[in-house]
PyMOL commands that place a pseudoatom at each C-alpha (Angstrom):
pseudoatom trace, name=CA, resn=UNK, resi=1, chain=A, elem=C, hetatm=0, pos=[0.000, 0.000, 0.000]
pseudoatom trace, name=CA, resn=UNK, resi=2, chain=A, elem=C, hetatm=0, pos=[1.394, 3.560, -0.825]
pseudoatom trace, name=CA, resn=UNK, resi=3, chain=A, elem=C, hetatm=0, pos=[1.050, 6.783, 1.610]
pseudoatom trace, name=CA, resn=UNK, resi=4, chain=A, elem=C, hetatm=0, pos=[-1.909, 8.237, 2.279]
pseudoatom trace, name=CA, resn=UNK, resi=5, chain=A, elem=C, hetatm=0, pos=[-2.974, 11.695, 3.615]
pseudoatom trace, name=CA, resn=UNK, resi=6, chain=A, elem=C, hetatm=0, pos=[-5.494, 12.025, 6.123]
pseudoatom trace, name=CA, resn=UNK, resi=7, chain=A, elem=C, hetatm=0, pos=[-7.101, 15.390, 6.522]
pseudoatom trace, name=CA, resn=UNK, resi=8, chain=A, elem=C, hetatm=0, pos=[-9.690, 16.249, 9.476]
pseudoatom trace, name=CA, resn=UNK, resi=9, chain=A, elem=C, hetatm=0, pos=[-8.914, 12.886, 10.930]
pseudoatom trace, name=CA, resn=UNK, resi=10, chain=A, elem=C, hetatm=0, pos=[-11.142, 11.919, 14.012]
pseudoatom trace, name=CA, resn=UNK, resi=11, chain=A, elem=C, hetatm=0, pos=[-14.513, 14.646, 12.162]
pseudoatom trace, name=CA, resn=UNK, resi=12, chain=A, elem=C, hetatm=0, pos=[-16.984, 14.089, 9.814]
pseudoatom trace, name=CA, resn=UNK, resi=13, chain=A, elem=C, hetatm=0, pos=[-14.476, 15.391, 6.857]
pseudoatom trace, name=CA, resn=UNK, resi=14, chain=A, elem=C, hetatm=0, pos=[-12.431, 12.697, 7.639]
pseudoatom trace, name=CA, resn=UNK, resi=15, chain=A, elem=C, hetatm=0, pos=[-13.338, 10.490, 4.988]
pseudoatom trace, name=CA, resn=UNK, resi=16, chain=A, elem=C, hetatm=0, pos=[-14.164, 13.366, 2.411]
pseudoatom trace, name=CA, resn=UNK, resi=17, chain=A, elem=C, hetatm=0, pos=[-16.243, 16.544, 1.849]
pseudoatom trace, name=CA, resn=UNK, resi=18, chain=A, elem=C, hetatm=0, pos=[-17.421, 19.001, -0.849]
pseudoatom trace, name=CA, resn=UNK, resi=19, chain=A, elem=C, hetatm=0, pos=[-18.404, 22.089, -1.949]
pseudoatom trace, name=CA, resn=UNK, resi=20, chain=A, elem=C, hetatm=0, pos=[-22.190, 22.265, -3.287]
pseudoatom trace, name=CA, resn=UNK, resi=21, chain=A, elem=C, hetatm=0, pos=[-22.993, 25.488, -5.178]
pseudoatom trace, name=CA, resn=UNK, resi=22, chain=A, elem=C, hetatm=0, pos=[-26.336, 27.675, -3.647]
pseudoatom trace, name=CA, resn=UNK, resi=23, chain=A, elem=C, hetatm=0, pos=[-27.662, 28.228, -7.646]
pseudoatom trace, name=CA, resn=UNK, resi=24, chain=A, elem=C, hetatm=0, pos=[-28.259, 24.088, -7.660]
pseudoatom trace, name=CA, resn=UNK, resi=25, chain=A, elem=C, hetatm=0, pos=[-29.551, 23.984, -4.385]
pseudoatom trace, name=CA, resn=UNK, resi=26, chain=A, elem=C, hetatm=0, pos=[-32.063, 27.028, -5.205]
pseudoatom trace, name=CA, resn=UNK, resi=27, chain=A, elem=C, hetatm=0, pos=[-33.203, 25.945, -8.771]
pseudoatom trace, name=CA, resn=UNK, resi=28, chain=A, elem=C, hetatm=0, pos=[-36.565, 25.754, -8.330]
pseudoatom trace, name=CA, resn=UNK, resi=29, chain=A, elem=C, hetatm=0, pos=[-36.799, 23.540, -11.454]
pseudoatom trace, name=CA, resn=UNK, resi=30, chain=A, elem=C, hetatm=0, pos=[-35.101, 20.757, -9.798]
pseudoatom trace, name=CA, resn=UNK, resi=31, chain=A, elem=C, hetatm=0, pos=[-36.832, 18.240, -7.672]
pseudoatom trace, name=CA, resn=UNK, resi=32, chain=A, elem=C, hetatm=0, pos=[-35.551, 17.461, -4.170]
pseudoatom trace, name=CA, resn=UNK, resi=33, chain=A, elem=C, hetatm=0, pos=[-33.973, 14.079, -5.269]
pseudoatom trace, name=CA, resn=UNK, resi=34, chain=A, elem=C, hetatm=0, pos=[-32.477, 15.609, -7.875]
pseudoatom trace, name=CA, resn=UNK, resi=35, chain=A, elem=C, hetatm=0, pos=[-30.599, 18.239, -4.986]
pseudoatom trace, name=CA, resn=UNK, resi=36, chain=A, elem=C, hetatm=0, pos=[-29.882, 15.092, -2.879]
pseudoatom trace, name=CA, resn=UNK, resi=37, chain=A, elem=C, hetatm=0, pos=[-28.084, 13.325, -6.051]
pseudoatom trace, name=CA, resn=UNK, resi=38, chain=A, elem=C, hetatm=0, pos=[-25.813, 16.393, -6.495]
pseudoatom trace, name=CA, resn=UNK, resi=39, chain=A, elem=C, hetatm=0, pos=[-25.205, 17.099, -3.112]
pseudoatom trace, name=CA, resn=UNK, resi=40, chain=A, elem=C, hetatm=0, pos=[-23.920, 13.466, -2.518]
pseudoatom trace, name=CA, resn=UNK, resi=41, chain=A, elem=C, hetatm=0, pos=[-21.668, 13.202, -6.026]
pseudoatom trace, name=CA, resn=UNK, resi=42, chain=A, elem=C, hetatm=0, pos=[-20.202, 16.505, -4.809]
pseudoatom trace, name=CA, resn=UNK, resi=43, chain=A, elem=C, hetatm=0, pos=[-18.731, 14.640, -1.989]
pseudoatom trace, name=CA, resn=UNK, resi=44, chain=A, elem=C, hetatm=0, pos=[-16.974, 12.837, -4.118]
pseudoatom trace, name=CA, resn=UNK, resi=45, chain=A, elem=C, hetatm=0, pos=[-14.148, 15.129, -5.711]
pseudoatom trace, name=CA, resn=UNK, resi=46, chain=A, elem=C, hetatm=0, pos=[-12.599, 14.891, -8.602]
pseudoatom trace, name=CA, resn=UNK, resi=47, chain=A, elem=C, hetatm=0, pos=[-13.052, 11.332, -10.434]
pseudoatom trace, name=CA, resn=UNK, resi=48, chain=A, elem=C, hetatm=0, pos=[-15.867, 9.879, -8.435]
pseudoatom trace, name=CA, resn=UNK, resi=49, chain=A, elem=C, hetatm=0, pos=[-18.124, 7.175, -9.966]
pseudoatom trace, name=CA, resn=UNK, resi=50, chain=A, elem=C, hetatm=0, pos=[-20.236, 5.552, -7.249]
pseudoatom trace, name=CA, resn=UNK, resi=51, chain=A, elem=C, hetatm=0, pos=[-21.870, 2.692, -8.512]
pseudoatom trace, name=CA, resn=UNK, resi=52, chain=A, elem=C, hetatm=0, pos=[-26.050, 3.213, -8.750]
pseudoatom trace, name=CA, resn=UNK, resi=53, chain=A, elem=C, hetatm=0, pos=[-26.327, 0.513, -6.176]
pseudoatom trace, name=CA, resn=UNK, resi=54, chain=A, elem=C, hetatm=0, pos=[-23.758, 2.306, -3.966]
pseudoatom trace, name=CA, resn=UNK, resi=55, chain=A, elem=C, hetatm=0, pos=[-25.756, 5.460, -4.398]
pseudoatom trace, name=CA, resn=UNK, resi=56, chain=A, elem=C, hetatm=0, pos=[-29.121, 4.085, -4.136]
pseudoatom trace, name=CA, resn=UNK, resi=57, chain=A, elem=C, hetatm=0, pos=[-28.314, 2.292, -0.796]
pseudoatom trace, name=CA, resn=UNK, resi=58, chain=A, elem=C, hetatm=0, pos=[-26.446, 5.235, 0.606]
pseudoatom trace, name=CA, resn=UNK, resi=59, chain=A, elem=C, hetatm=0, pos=[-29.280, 7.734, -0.080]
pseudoatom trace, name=CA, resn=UNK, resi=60, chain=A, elem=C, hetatm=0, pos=[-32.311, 5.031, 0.609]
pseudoatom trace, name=CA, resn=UNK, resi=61, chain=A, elem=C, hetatm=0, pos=[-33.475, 5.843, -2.870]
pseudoatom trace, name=CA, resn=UNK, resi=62, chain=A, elem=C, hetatm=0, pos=[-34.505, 3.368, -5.756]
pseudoatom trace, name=CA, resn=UNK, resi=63, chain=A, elem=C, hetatm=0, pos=[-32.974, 2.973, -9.211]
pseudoatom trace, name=CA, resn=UNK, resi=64, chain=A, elem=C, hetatm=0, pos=[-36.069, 4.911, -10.592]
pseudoatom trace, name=CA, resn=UNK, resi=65, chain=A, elem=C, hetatm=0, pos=[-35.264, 8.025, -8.661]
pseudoatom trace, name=CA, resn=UNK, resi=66, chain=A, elem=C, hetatm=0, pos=[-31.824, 7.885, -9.051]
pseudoatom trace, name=CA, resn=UNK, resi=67, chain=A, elem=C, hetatm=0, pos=[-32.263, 7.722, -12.951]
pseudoatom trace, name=CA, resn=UNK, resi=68, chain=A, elem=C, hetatm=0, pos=[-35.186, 10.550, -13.012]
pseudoatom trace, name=CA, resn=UNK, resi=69, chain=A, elem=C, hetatm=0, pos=[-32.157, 12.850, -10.573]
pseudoatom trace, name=CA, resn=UNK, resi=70, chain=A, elem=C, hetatm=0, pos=[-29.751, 12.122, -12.627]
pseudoatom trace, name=CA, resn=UNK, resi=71, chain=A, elem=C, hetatm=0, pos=[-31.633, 13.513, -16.275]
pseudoatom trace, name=CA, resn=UNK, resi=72, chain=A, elem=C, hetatm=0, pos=[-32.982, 16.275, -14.118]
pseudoatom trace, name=CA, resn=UNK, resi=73, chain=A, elem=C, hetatm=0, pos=[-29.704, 17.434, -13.427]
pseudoatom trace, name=CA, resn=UNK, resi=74, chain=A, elem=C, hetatm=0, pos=[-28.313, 16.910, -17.317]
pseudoatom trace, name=CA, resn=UNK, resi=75, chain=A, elem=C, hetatm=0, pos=[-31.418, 18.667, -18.359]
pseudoatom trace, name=CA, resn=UNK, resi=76, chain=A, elem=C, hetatm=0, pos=[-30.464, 21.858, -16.209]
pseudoatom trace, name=CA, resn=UNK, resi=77, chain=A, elem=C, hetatm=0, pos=[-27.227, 21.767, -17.112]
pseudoatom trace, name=CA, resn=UNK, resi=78, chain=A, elem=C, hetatm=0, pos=[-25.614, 20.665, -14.053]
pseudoatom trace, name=CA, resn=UNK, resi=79, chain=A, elem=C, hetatm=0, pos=[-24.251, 16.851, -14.559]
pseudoatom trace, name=CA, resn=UNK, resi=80, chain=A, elem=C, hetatm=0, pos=[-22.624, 15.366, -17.428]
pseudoatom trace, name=CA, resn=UNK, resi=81, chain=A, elem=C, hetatm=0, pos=[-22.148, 11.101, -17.383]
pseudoatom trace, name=CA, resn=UNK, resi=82, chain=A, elem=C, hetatm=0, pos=[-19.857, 9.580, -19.509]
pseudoatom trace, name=CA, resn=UNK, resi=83, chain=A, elem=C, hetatm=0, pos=[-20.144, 5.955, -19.536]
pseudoatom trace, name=CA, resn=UNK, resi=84, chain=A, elem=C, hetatm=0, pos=[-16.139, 3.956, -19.408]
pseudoatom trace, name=CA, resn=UNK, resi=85, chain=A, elem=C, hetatm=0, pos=[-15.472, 1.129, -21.743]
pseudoatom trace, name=CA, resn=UNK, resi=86, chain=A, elem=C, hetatm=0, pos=[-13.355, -1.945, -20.705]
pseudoatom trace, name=CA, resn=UNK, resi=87, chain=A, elem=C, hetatm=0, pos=[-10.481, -2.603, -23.463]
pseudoatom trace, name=CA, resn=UNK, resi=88, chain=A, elem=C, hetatm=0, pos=[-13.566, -5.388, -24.691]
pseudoatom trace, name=CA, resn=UNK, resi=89, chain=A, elem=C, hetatm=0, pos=[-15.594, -2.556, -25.309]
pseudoatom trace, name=CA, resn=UNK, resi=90, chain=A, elem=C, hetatm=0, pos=[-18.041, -3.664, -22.559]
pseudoatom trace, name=CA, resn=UNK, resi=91, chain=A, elem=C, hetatm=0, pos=[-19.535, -1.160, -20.276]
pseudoatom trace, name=CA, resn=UNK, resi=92, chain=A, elem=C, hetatm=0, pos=[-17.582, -0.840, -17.098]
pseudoatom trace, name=CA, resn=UNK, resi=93, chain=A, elem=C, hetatm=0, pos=[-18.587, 2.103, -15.145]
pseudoatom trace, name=CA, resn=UNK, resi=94, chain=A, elem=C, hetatm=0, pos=[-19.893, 5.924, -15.490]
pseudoatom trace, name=CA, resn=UNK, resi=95, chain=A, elem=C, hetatm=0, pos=[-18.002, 9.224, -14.389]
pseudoatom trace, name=CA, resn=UNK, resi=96, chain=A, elem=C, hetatm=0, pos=[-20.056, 11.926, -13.276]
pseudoatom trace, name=CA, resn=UNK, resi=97, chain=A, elem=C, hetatm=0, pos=[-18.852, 15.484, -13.849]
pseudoatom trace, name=CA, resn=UNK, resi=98, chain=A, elem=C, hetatm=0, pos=[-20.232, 18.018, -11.787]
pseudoatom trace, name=CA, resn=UNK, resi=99, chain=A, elem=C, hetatm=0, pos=[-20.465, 20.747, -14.537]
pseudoatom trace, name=CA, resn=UNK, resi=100, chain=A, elem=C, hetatm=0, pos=[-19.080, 24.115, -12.614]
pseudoatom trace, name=CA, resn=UNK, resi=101, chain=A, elem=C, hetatm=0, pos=[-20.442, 26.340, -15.453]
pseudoatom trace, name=CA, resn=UNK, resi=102, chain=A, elem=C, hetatm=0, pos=[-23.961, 25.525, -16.376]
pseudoatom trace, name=CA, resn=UNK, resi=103, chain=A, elem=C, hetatm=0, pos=[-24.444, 23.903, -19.699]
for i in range(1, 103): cmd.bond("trace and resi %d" % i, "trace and resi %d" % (i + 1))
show_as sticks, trace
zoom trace
């Protein structure tokens, strides 16, 4: 195993944090689940892609929700998905890009 950095060890930061801009959370186009989604990939950083199950169980949501959230935020502009490709050209996983300038 290689080093590590710990920040905030010991607090609720300890095993990450992020920023979540006022403009999503105040778009009153967006449904709550939709806030709930963005807030929780935001925690994330840079690179995150949570599988749906992984997201679904953390949040107590179903798959249904979670895929309704996630258009609602590409509609408004504030999540992209790009879906990875094993070298087989199989789906592997998606990437979810929190979009800092709204689309």
């Amino acid at each position: 195993m290689g080093d590590a950095l710990i920040q905030y060890k010991g607090t609720i930061y300890e095993k990450g944090y992020g920023q979540v801009g006022k403009t999503v959370m105040q778009d009153q186009a967006l449904k709550k689940s939709a806030k709930l989604v963005y807030a929780y990939l935001c925690t994330f950083g840079s690179g995150a892609f949570p599988s749906r199950s992984k997201i679904c169980a953390d949040l107590k949501i179903g798959k249904t929700t979670l895929t309704d959230s996630i258009k609602d935020l590409m509609r408004n502009g504030y999540l992209s998905v790009e879906q990875q490709r094993s070298e087989q050209g199989q789906f592997s996983h998606n990437v979810y890009i929190i979009e800092f300038v709204k689309k």
